[in-house]
N, C-alpha and C positions, 0 to 999 in steps of 0.2 A: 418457502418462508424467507423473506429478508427482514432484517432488522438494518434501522439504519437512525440516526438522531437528529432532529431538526429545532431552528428557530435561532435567535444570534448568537455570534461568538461567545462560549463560556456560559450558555444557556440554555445549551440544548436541551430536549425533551426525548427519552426514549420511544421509539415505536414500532413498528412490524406490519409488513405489509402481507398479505395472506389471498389469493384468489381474489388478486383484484380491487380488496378493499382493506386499509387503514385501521391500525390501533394504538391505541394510549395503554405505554409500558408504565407510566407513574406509579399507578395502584402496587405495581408487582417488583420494582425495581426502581432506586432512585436515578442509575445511570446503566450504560452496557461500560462494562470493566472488568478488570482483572477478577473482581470479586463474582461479580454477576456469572463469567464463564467457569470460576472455578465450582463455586456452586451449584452446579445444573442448569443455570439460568435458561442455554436455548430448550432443555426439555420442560422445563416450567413455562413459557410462552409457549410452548407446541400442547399441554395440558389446558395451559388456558383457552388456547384456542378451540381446541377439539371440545372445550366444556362452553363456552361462547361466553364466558363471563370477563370477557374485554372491551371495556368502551370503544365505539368507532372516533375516532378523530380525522380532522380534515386540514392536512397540510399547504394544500393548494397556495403556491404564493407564499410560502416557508423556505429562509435561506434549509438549504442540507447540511451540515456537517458533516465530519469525520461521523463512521459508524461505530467507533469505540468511542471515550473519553483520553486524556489525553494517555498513554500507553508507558509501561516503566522505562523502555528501553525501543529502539528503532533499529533490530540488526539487519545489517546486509550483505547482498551477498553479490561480489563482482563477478563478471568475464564468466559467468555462467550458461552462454548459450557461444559456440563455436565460432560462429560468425561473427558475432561481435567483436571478441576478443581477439578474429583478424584485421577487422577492421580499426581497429585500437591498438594495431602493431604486438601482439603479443601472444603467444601461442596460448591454446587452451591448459587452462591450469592442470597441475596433476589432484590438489588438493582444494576445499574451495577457497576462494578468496573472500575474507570477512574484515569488514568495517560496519562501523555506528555513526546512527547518527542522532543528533538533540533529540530528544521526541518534541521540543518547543515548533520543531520542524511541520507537524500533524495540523493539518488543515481541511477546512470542506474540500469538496470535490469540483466544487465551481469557485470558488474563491481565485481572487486577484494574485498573479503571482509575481511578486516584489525581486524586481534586480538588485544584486548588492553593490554598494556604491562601487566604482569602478569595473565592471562586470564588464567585459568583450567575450566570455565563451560560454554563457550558459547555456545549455543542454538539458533535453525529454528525454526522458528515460522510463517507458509503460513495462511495468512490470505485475506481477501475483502476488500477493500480499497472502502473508498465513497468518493469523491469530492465534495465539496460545492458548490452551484453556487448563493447563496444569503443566506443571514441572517437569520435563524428562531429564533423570539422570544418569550418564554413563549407558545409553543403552548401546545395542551391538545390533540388533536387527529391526531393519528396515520395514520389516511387517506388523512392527506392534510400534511404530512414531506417530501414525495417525490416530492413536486412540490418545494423545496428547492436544489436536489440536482442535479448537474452537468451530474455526471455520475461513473463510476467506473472502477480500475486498481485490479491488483493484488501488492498483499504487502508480503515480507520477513521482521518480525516485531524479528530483532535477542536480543539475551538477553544474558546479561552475570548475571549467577544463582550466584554464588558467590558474586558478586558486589550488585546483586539486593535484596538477601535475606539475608546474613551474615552482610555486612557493611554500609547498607544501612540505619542502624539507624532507619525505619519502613518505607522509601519512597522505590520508585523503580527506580528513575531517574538513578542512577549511575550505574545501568544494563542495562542502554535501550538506552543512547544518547552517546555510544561512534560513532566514525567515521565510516562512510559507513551502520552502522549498520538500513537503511533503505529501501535496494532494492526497487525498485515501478517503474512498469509497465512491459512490454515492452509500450503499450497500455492504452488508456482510451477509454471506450466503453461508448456515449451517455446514461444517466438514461433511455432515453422510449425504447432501444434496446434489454434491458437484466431486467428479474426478479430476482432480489437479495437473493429472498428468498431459491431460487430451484438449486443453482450452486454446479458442484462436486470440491472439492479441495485437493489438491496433495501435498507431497512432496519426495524427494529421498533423501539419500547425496551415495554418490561415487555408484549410481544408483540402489542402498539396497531403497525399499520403508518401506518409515515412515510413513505418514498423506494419510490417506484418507475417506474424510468424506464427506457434505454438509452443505451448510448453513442453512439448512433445521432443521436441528442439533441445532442453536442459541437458546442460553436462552433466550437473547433479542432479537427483531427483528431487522433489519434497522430501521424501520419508527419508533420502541419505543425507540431504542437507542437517533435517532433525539428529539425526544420528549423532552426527559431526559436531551440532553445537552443542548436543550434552555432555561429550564429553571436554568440552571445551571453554562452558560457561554456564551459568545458572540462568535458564531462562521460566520470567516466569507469569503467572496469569496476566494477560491483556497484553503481554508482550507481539509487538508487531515483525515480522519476518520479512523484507523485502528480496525475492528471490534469483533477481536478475535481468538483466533488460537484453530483447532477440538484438539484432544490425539494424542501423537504418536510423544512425544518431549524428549531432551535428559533429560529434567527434571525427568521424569517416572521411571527412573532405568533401563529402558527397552534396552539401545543405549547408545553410549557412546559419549559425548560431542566431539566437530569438533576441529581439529587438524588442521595444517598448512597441505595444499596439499591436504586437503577434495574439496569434489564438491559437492554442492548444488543446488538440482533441486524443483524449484515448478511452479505448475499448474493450473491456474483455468477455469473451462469449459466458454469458450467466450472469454477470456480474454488473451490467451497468456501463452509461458511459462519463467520463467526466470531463469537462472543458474549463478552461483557464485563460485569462485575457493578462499579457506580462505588462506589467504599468512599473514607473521609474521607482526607486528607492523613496522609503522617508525620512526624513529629518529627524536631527537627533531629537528626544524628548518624547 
């Protein structure tokens, strides 16, 4: 099952994809959100399906959106894969590394993705997105986190390195919430369909591969990430989780930071893939 939401900005339509063929979530759900996941929503679409009383719909030539609506909070999680955080000059964390970012950030998965005016260092970042589907709080083991979570998208977690490391005064916010700067999904794959732990993930820009790794790879796991921020924060229905990005960024020295007319490809096995074309900032108004 994927569920994923289509048509324009701020209008999307819920839907679900099933064996090949296409439905209309409207009847059952006015959006997929916080509400929808806290409520049973994907076993109420997996009900309907199995009873066929779903409309088929035909998205063919439908911008895709983001697979939730827009989400309460966008947390993240840095220096999460070993490599990375060498090539990022900084030993692997002992504990994880957690910033936010806007959820204004949340965008389709093909969407245009907007340099911030004076931008020289933005940066791809393909990462595992978690979805929340209820509250954890204060938990202690790692075996009961996953009965928290909705399910999972693929995420472009972009970064402007200038903004986040030079003026950033010791936060990272001001490299991470500019606009669009949050691709997410095509897709959201149900938690029990897909193991988090074992996914290969991708990425290209102008079809040159950059990132390829697993999550297998994590310092932290899913379920101890979970762990971690309940007792840390209230997280809650629709809340998006960004988990950390493997090596192979323009931060490394290795590539050179995305320009206007770059193309952006990532990938995650089950998940879909998503591409992004980087076009110049807009005007105020």
């Amino acid at each position: 099952m994927e569920l994923f939401r289509f048509g324009a900005p701020g209008k999307e339509r819920p839907a679900v994809r099933h064996e090949g063929r296409e439905y209309d979530l409207t009847g059952l759900t006015a959006d997929l959100d916080g509400s929808f996941f806290e409520t049973d929503g994907i076993e109420r679409v997996a009900a309907a399906l199995a009873a066929g009383t779903l409309d088929p719909v035909d998205t063919a030539g439908q911008r895709i959106g983001a697979p939730i609506a827009r989400p309460p909070a966008v947390v993240c999680i840095g220096m999460n894969y070993a490599a990375h955080a060498t090539e990022s000059g900084a030993a692997p964390p002992q504990h994880p590394v957690v910033f936010l970012k806007h959820p204004g950030c949340v965008v389709g998965p093909d969407d245009d993705v907007i340099l911030p005016l004076g931008s020289t260092k933005t940066d791809w970042e393909v990462e595992l997105a978690v979805v929340m589907k209820r509250t954890p709080r204060h938990l202690t083991d790692p075996a009961d986190a996953l009965d928290y979570v909705a399910g999972y998208a693929l995420a472009n977690d972009l970064s402007e390195r200038a903004f986040q490391i030079e003026v950033s005064g010791g936060q990272w916010s001001k490299g991470k919430c500019a606009e669009t700067f949050n691709p997410l999904g095509p897709v959201l794959r149900p938690a029990s369909e897909l193991d988090p732990g074992r996914l290969r993930l991708r990425s290209w820009v102008n079809g040159e591969p950059r990132q390829d790794s697993s999550t297998a790879d994590m310092i932290f796991s899913v379920p101890e990430l979970i762990v971690h921020l309940s007792q840390h924060m209230l997280l809650m229905p629709g809340d998006v989780v960004n988990t950390g990005t493997p090596e192979g960024v323009a931060l490394s020295g290795r590539f050179p930071y995305l320009r206007v007319g770059d193309v952006v490809a990532l990938e995650i096995e089950g998940l879909g893939r998503q591409e992004q074309t980087v076009v110049g900032h807009r005007a105020a108004g």
